[in-house]
N, C-alpha and C positions, 0 to 999 in steps of 0.2 A: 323472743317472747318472754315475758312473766312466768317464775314458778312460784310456787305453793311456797318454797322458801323465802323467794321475795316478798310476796302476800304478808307470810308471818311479819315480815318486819316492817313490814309499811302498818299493818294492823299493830303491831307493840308502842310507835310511834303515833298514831293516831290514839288511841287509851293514852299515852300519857300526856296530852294533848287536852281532850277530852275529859279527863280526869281533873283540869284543871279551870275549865265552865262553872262560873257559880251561878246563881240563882240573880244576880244582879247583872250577868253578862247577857243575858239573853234577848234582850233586846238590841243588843249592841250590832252596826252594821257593818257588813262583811264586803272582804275584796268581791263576792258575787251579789251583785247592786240589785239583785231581785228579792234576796234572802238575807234576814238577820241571824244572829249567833242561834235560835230556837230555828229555825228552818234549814241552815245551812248542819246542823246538829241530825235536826230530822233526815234531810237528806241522807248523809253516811250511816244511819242506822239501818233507817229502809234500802239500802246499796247492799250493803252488809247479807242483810234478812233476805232480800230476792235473791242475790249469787249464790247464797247458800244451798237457799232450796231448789236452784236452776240446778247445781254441782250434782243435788243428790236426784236430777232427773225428772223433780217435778216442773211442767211447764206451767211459768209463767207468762201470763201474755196479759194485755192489755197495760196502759201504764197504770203505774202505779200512786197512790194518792199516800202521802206521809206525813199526815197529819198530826197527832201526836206521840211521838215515840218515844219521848224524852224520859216523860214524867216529872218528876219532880228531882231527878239523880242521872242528867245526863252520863255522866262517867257510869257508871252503875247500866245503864242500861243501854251504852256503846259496850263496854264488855262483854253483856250478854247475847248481843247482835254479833260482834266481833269472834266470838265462839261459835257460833250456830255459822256462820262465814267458812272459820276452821274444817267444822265439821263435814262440811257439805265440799271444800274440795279436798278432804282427804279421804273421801268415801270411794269405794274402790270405781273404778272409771270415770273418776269426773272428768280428767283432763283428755281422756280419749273420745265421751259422749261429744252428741249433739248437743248443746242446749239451745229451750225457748224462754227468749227473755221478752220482753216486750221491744225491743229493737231487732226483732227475729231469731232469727236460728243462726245459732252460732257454734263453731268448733269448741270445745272444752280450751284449749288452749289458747284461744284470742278472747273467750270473755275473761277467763284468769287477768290478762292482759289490761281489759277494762277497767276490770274491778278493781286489781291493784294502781292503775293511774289514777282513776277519780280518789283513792283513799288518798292515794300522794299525792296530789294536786291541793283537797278540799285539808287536809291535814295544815298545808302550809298556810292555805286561806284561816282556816279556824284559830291557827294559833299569829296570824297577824290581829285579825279583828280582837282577840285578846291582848294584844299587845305585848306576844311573848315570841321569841325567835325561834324558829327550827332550824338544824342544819342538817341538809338531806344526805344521806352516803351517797357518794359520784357514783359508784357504779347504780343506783336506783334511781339518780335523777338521767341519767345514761339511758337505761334502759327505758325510763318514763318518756325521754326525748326520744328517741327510737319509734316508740310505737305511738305516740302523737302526731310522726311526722309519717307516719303511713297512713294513718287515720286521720285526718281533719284536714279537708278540702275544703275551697273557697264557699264554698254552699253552704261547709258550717260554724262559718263564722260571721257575725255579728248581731244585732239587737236583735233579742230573743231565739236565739240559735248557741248552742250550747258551746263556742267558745268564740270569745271576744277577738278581734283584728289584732296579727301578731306585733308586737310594741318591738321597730329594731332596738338592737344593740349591740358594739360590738362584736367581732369575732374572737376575742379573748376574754369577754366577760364568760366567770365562772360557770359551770354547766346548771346548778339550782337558778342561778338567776336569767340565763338560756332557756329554759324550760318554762320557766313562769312567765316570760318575755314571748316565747311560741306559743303557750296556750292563751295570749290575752291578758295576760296579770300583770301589771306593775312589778319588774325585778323587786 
């Protein structure tokens, strides 16, 4: 599973990412054909902002609506999500607690899990629709594929179900493009 060490750097990756949104990209569409760069933005911030406050034990439940989070300084106010994130699973028992998220109750240590795959997943989506490269550390695209392939059953995937039909490739294609190839993404 994800630790809090991973999190930091999928999160330091995501900021500069992030950081790199301008006011002209936000309309721009994204590897997730539901969401443009202003939704797909919105998303990772509200991801951010809930695991946080799941970490520090408050339940959240029902979904969530993330509407707009951005404002007018994407990078700006992913940092500040991104910290209230830090916050919440370095607070003493996060990783031990229950939490309630809105996909139920979950151990401390599988939503960490969570939280850190959607930021590395949506990170790599964010910085194609800009049209700028990331390249993932193997061990985090490693461990991203790990817990994707425990998690995502036939049931959830496809049109409008949170991860698209897995695209083969290769057994010796690189594990970054493995990964985005099993969750549905275009290598």
């Amino acid at each position: 599973m994800s630790s809090i060490d991973d999190l930091e750097r999928v999160l330091d990756m995501a900021e500069a990412v992030m950081l790199k949104v301008a006011s002209d990209d936000l309309a721009k569409p994204t590897p997730c054909s539901e969401w443009d760069v202003r939704a797909l933005a919105n998303h990772m911030i509200g991801v951010c902002l809930m695991f946080g406050r799941a970490a520090q034990g408050e339940a959240v439940e029902g979904r969530p609506t993330f509407t707009d989070l951005i404002g007018d300084d994407p990078g700006a106010a992913y940092i500040r999500a991104a910290e209230a994130n830090r916050e919440g699973w370095n607070s003493p028992g996060a990783l031990e607690r229950t939490l309630t998220v809105p996909a139920g109750q979950l151990p401390g240590n599988v939503a960490i899990a969570i939280n850190t795959t959607d930021q590395l997943l949506h990170t790599c989506d964010l910085a194609r629709a800009l049209g700028h490269a990331v390249t993932l550390p193997e061990d985090l695209a490693e461990t991203g594929m790990k817990y994707l392939q425990m998690l995502i059953s036939p049931e959830r995937r496809g049109p409008g179900k949170p991860f698209g039909d897995e695209i083969p490739v290769p057994d010796d294609t690189p594990i970054q493009q493995r990964l985005l190839a099993f969750s549905g993404r275009q290598p």
